[in-house]
C-alpha positions as CSV (number, residue, x, y, z in Angstrom):
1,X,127.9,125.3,57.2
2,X,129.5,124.2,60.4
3,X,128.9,120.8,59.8
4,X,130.5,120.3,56.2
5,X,133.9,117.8,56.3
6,X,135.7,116.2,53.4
7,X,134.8,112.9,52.4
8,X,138.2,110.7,50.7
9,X,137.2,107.5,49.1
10,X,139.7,104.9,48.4
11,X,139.1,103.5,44.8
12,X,139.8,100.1,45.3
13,X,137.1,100.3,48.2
14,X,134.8,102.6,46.5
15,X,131.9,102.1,49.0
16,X,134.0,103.3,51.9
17,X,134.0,106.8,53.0
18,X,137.0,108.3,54.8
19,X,137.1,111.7,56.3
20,X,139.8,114.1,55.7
21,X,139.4,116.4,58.6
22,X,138.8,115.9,62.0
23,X,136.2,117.6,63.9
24,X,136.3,118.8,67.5
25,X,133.6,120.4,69.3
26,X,134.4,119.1,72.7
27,X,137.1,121.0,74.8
28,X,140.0,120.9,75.6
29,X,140.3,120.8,71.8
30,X,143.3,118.6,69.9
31,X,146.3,120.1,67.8
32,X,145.0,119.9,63.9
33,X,141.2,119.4,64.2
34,X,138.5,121.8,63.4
35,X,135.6,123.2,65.3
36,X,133.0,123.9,62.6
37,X,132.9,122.9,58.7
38,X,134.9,122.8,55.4
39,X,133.7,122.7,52.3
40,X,135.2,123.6,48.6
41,X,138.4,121.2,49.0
42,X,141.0,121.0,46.3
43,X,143.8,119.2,46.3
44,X,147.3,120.5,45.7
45,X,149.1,120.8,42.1
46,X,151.7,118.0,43.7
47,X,149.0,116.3,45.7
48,X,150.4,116.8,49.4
49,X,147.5,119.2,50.9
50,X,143.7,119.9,50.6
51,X,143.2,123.7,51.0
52,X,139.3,124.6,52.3
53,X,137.1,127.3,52.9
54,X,135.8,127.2,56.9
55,X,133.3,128.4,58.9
56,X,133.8,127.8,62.8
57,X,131.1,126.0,64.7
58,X,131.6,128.9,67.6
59,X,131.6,132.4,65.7
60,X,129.4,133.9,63.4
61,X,128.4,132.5,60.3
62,X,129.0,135.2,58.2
63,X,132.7,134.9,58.8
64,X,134.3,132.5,56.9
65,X,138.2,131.7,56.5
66,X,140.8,129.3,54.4
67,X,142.5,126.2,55.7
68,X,145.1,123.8,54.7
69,X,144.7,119.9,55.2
70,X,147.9,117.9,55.7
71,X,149.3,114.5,56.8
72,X,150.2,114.4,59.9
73,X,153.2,112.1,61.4
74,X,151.0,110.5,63.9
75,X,147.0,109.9,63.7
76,X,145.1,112.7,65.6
77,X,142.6,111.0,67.7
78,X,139.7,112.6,69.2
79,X,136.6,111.3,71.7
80,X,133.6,110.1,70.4
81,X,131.1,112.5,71.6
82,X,128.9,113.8,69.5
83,X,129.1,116.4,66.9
84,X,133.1,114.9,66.6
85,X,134.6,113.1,63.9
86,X,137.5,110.9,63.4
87,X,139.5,111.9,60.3
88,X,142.8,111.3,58.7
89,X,144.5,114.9,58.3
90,X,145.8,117.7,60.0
91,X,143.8,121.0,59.2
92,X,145.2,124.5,60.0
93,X,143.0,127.5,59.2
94,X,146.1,129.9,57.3
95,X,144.1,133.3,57.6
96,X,142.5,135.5,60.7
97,X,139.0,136.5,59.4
98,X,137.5,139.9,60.9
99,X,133.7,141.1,61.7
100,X,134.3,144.7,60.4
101,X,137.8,145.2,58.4
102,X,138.9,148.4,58.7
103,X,138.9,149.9,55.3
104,X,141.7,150.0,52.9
105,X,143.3,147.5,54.8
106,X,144.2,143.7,54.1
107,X,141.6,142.6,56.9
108,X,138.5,140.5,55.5
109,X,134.9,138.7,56.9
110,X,134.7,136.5,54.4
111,X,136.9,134.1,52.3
112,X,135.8,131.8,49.1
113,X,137.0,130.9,45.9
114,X,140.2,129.2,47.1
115,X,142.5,127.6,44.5
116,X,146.4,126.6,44.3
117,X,148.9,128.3,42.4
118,X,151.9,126.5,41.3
119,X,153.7,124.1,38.9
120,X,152.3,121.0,37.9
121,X,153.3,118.0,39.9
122,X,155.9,118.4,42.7
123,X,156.4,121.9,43.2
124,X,157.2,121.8,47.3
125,X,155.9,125.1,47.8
126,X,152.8,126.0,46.3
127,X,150.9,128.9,47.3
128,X,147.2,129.4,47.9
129,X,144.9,132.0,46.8
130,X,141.8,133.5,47.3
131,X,138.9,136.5,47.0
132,X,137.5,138.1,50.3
133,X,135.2,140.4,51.3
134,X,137.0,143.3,52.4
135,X,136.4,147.2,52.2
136,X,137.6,149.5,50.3
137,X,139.1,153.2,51.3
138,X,136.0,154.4,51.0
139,X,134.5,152.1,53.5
140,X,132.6,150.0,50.5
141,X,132.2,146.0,50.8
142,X,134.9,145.0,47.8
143,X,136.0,141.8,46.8
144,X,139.9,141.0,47.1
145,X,142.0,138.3,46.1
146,X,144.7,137.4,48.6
């Protein structure tokens, strides 16, 4: 889970991968890369941002949060060691993820099923959406959407 990226491929050069996020497990770590993996990308209705479900390479893997993916002004460049990769967006994760949310509250431990909401085509704000794994007042795992 913690090794999961997005792949772009440029369709006049179908044989030519290009990752969307960067990955950075060596510290200090740069501004807009990721520690772990992101998987179940979807672009934006005006086709600006990748949104992402994450799970960070240095917490538990049941916890499991949202990011968004954007272009950044300048290229993020980070070293070559291993486990690191070299991609072309800036990621920010959008939500804090919790081991035990308290119940009845907004907290969560797991996030999936991400999707944009939003007019067709260049709507400048779209919003994101998604379920988590929260509990109830009760103090019952129930599913949420944010």
């Amino acid at each position: 889970m913690t090794r999961r990226f997005g792949m772009m491929v440029d369709l006049s050069s179908p044989l030519k991968g290009i990752p969307a996020d960067s990955r950075d497990v060596t510290s200090p770590y740069q501004a807009g890369t990721l520690r772990g993996g992101s998987h179940s990308h979807c672009w934006s209705p005006n086709g600006k941002m990748i949104s992402f479900t994450y799970n960070d390479e240095f917490v538990s893997p049941e916890l499991r949060t949202v990011g968004v993916m954007v272009q950044p002004d300048k290229e993020i460049f980070v070293d070559s060691a291993a486990g690191n990769i070299q991609g072309k967006y800036y990621s920010a994760i959008i939500a804090d993820v919790i081991t035990e949310p308290e119940p009845g509250s907004d907290q969560f431990s797991k996030a999936f099923d991400e999707c944009w909401l939003g007019n067709i085509g260049d709507d400048p704000n779209p919003s994101i959406v998604f379920q988590g794994t929260t509990k109830n007042k009760d103090g019952k795992m129930w599913l949420r959407s944010f």
